[in-house]
C-alpha positions as CSV (number, residue, x, y, z in Angstrom):
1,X,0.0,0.0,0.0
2,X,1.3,3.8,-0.6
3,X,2.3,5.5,2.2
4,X,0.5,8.9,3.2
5,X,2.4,11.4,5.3
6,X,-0.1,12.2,7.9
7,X,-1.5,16.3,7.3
8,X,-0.4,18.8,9.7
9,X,-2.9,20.5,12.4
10,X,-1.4,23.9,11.0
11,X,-2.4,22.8,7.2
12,X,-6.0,21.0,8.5
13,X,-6.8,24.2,10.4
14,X,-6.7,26.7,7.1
15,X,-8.7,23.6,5.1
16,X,-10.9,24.0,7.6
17,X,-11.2,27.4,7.5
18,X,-11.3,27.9,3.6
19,X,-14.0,25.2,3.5
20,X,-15.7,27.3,5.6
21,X,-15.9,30.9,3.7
22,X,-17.1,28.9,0.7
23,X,-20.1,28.0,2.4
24,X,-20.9,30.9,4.0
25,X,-20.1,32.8,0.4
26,X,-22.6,30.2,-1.0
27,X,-25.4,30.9,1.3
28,X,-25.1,35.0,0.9
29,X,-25.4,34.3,-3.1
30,X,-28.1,32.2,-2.4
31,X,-30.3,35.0,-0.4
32,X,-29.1,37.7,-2.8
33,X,-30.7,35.3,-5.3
34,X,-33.9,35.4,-3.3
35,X,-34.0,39.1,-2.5
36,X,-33.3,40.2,-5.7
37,X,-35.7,43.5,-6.5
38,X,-37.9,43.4,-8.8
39,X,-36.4,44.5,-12.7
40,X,-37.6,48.3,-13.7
41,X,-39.2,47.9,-17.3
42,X,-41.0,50.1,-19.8
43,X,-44.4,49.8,-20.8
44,X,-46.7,50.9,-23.0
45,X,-50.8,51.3,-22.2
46,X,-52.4,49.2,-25.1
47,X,-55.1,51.8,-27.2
48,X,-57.3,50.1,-30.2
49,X,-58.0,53.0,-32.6
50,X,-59.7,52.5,-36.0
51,X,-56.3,51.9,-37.8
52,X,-56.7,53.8,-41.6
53,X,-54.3,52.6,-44.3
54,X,-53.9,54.8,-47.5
55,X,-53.4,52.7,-50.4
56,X,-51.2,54.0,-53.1
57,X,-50.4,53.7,-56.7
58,X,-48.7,55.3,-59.6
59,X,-50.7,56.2,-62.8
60,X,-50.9,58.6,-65.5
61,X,-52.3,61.6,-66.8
62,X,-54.8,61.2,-69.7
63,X,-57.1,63.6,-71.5
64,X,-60.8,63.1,-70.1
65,X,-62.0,63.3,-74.1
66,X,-59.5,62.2,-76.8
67,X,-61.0,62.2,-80.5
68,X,-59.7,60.3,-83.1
69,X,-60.0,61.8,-86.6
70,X,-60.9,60.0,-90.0
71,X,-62.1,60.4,-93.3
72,X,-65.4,58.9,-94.4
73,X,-64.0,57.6,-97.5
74,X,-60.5,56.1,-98.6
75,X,-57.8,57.6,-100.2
76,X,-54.6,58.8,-100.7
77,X,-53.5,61.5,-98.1
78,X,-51.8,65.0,-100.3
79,X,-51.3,66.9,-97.5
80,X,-51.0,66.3,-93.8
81,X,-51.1,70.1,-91.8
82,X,-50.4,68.8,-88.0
83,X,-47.9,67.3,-86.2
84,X,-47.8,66.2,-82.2
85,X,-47.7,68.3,-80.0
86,X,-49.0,71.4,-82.4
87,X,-52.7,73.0,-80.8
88,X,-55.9,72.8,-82.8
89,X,-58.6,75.0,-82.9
90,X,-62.3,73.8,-84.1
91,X,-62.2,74.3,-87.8
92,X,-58.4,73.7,-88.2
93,X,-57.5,72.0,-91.4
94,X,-55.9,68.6,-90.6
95,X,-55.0,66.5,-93.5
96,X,-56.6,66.5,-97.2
97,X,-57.3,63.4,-99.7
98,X,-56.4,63.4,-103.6
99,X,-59.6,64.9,-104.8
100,X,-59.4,64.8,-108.7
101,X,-61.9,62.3,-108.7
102,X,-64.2,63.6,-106.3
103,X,-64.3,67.0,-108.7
104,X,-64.9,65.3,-111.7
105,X,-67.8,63.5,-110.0
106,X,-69.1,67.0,-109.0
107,X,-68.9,68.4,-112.2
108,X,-71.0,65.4,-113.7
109,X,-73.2,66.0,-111.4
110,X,-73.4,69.7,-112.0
111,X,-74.2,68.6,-115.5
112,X,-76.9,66.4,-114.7
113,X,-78.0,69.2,-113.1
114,X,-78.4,71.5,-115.9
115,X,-79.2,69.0,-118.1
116,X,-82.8,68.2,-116.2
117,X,-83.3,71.9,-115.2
118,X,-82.9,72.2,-119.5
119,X,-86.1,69.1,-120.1
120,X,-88.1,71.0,-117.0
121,X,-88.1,74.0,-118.6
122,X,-89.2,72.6,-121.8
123,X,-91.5,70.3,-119.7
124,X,-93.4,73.0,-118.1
125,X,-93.5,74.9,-121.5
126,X,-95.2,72.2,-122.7
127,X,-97.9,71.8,-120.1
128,X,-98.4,75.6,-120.2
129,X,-99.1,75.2,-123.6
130,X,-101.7,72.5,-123.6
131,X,-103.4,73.9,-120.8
132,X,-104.0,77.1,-122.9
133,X,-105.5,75.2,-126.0
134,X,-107.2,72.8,-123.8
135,X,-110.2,71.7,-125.4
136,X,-110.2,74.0,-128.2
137,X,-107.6,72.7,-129.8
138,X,-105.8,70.4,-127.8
139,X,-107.5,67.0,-126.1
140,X,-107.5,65.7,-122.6
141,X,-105.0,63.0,-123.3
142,X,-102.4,65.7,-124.6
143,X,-103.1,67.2,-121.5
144,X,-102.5,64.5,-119.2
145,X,-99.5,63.3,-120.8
146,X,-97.9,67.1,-121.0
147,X,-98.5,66.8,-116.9
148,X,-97.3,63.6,-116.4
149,X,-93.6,65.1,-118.9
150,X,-93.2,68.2,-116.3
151,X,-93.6,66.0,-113.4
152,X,-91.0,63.4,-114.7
153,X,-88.6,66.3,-115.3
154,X,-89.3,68.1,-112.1
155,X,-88.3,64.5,-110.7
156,X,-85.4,64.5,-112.5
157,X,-84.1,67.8,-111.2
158,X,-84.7,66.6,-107.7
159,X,-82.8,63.6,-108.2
160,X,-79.9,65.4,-109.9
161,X,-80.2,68.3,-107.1
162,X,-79.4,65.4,-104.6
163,X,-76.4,63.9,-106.5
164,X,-75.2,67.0,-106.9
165,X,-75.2,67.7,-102.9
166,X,-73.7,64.2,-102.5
167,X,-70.8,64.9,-105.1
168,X,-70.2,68.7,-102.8
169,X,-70.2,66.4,-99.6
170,X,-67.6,64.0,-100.7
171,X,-65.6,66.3,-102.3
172,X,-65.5,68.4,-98.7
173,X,-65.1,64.8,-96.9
174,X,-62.0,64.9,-98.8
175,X,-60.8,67.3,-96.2
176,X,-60.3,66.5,-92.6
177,X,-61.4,69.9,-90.2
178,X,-61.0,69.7,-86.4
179,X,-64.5,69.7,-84.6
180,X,-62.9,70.8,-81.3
181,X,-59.6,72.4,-79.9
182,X,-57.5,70.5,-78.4
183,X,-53.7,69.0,-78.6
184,X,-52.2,66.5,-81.2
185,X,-51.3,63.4,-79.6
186,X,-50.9,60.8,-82.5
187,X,-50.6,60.5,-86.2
188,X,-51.8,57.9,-88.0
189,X,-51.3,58.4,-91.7
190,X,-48.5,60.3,-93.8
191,X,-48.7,62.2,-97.0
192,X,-48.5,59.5,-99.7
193,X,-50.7,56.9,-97.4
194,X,-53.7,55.6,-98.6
195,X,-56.0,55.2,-96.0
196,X,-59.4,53.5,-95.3
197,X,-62.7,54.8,-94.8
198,X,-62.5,55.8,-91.0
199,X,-58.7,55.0,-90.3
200,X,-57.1,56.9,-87.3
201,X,-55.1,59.5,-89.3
202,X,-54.7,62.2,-86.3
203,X,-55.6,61.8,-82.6
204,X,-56.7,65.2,-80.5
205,X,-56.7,65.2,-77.1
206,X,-59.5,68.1,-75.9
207,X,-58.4,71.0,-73.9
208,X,-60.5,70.2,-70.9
209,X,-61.2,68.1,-67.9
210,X,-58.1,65.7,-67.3
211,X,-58.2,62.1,-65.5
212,X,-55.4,60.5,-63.8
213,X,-55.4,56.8,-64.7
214,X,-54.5,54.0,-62.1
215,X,-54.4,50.4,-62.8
216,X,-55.6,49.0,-59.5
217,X,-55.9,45.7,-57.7
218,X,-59.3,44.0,-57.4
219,X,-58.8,43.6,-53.5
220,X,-58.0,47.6,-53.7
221,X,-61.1,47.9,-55.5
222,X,-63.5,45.9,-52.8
223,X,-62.0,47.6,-49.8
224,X,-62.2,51.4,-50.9
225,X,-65.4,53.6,-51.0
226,X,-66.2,54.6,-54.6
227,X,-67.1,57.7,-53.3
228,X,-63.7,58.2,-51.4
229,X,-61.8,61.2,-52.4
230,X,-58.1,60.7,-54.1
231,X,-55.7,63.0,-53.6
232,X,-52.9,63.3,-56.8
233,X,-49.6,64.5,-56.8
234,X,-47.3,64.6,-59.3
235,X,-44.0,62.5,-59.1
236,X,-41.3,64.8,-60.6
237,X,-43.1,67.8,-58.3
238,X,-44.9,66.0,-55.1
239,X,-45.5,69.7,-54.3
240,X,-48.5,70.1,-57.4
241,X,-51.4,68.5,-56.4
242,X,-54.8,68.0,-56.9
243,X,-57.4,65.7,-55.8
244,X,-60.9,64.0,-57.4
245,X,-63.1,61.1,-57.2
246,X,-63.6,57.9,-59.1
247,X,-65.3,58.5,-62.7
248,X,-65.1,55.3,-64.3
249,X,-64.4,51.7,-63.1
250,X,-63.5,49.3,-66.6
251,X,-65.8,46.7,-66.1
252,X,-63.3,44.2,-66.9
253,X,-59.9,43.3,-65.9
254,X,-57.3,43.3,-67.9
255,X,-56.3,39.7,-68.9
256,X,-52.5,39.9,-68.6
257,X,-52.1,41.8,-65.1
258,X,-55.6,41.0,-64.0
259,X,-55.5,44.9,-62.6
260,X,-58.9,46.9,-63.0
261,X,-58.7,50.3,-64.9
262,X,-59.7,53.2,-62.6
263,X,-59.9,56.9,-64.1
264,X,-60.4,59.4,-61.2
265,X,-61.8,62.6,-62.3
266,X,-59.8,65.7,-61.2
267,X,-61.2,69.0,-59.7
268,X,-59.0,72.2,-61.7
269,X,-55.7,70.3,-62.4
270,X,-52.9,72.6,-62.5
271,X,-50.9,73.4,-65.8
272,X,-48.3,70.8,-64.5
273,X,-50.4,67.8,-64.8
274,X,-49.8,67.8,-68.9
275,X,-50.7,64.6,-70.8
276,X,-48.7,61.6,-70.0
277,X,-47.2,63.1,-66.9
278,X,-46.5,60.3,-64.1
279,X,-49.0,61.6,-60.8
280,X,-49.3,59.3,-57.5
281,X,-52.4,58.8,-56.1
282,X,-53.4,58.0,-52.0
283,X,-56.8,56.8,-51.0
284,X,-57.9,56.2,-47.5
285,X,-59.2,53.5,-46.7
286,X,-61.0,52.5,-43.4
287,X,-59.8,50.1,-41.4
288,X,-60.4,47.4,-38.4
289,X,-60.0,48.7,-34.8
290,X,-55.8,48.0,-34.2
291,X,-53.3,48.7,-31.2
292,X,-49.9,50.0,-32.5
293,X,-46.6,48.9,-30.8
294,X,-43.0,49.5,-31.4
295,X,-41.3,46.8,-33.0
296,X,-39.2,46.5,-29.7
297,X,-41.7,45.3,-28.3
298,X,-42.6,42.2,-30.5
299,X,-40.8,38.8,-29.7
300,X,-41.1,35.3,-31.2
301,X,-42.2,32.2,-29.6
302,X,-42.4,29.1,-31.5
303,X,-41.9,31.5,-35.0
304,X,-45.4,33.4,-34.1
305,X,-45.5,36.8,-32.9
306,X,-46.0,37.4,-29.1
307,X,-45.5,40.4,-26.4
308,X,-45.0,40.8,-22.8
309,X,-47.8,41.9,-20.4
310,X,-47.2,43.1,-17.0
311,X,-50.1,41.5,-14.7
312,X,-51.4,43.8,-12.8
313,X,-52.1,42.5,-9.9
314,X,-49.1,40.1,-9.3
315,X,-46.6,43.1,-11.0
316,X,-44.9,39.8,-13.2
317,X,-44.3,38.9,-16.7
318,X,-46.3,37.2,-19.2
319,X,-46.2,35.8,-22.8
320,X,-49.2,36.7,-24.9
321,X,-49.4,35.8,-28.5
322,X,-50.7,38.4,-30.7
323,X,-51.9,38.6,-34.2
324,X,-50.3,41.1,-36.2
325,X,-52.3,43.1,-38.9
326,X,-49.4,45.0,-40.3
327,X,-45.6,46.0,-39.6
328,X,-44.7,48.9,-40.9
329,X,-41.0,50.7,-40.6
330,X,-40.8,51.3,-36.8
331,X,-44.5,50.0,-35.4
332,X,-46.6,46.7,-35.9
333,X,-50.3,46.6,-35.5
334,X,-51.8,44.1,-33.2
335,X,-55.8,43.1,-33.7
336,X,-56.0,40.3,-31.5
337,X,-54.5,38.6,-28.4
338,X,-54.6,42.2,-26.2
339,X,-57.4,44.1,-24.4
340,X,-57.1,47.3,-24.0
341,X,-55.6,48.7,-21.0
342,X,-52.6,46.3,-20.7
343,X,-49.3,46.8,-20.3
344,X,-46.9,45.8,-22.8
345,X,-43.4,46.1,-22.3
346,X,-41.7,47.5,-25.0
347,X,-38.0,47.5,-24.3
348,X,-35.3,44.6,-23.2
349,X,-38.0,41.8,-24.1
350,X,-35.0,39.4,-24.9
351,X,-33.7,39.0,-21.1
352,X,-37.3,38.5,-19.9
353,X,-38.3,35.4,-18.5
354,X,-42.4,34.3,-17.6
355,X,-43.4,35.5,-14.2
356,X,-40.4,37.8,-13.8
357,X,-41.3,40.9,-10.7
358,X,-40.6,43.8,-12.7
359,X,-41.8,47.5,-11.5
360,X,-43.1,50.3,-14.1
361,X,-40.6,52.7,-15.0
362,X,-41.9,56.2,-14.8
363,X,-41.6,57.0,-18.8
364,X,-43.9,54.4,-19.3
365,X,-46.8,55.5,-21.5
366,X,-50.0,55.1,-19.3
């Protein structure tokens, strides 16, 4: 067996001792454990308010009337007097067709014309004639027949009065006029084109009442009010603004982005809001009752959103889950899992545990 030199009283004494200390170090941790105060935290009073969201897209400018100008008939375009961009007034040439034939055809008819004004004229010569020596001279059946001449020639000068009028209109169709003023914003047909019977040769957008177009979701579309005001802004300028209502809803979607189109009617836009310019438009739209937090005061448990509530009456912690509505940059919106009046703690969440004393700091929100 090993031999062990037996210890010293000097050496058991300080063992004895040092063994000591440790225990009596262990017991003082042990009550400082115990009496530990409860942990200051900051809360914040929870407050369900009707929670408002604004939805918000971008969209265009369009005129609220844009015309598209054609000729009745086909033909080749001569002359072409606009371009985009130039101002129209009502009467303002805009393009003319090769007329050569439409002349010729009013000068057959202006022919015609003369030629059955000609056989009237001899037709009621007639019939003034043979009324005079009727029944002297002349008998019924001359008479008759001299009637029935001046009415087939006063039919004839009719009919060529009305070929006549439709040779002058389609000689004038033959030149395209502006019915309104407004701005150039397409062309569709260049000298030298021949063109069809009511072919888009120059669009016009009327000086008038302007729309700012929106392509906008359906769910958008179910949530808002139609009769919800929309307030516009212009992208490049936020500072020009205007605002309207909704003045036409397209009754179907479109088929690629499945987006409804909305065109909102504007009260006196500015000068800024030209054709084409890119605008931004915010509705409001009403929302379910919702308690806002600070997104220091959210915590996860088990990958779902949760908070700590301060219970009133034992001053300790608890773990709610919540449901969250919405998080948006420095806030999160709770609709269910709180009442109103409680106490969320909205700072240090992390280093609480579940019925931890804690005591309201006094920049709490109440």
């Amino acid at each position: 067996m090993p031999f062990h030199p037996p210890i010293s009283r000097q050496r058991a004494v300080i063992l004895a001792a040092t063994l000591a200390l440790l225990a009596l170090s262990g017991c003082d941790r042990g009550e400082e454990k115990d009496e530990l105060p409860p942990r200051p935290v900051k809360t914040q009073a929870v407050s369900f308010n009707p929670e408002d969201t604004f939805g918000s897209l971008v969209g265009e400018i369009q005129p609220r009337i844009e015309t598209s100008f054609g000729f009745r008939q086909g033909g080749e375009i001569r002359e072409r007097d606009v371009d985009v961009g130039e101002t129209v007034d009502v009467g303002t040439v805009i393009a003319r067709l090769d007329s050569e034939d439409a002349q010729d055809s009013l000068r057959k008819a202006e022919a015609n014309l003369f030629s059955a004004q000609a056989t009237l004229l001899n037709a009621d010569t007639e019939r003034n004639r043979q009324q005079q020596l009727y029944p002297r001279t002349s008998t019924r059946q001359q008479l008759d027949a001299a009637v029935a001449q001046a009415s087939i020639a006063q039919a004839g000068v009719d009919a060529a009065e009305a070929a006549l009028r439709i040779s002058q209109t389609n000689l004038d169709n033959r030149v395209l006029k502006a019915n309104a003023a407004g701005i150039v914003t397409a062309i569709g047909g260049e000298v030298g084109q021949v063109v069809g019977g009511g072919q888009m040769v120059v669009r016009v957008a009327q000086l008038g009442p302007r729309d700012a177009v929106f392509q906008v979701p359906e769910a958008t579309i179910q949530t808002a009010n139609s009769n919800a005001r929309v307030d516009v802004q212009l992208l490049s300028n936020p500072n020009v603004k205007a605002t309207g209502s909704v003045r036409e809803i397209s009754p179907a979607a479109n088929p690629i982005t499945r987006n409804f189109t909305v065109r909102i009617g504007l009260d006196n836009a500015p000068e800024e809001f030209r054709f084409g310019s890119s605008v931004r438009g915010t509705i409001q739209i009403a929302g379910a009752p919702a308690a806002r937090l600070p997104m220091t005061a959210l915590f996860n448990q088990n990958n779902q959103p949760a908070v700590w509530v301060v219970d009133p009456g034992s001053s300790t912690t608890k773990l709610v889950p919540v449901e969250v509505h919405r998080f948006d940059t420095q806030d999160f919106l709770v609709t269910k899992g709180l009442a109103t009046g409680d106490q969320v703690i909205v700072a240090g969440v992390q280093q609480l545990r579940p019925g931890m004393a804690v005591r309201l700091l006094e920049g709490s929100v109440q």
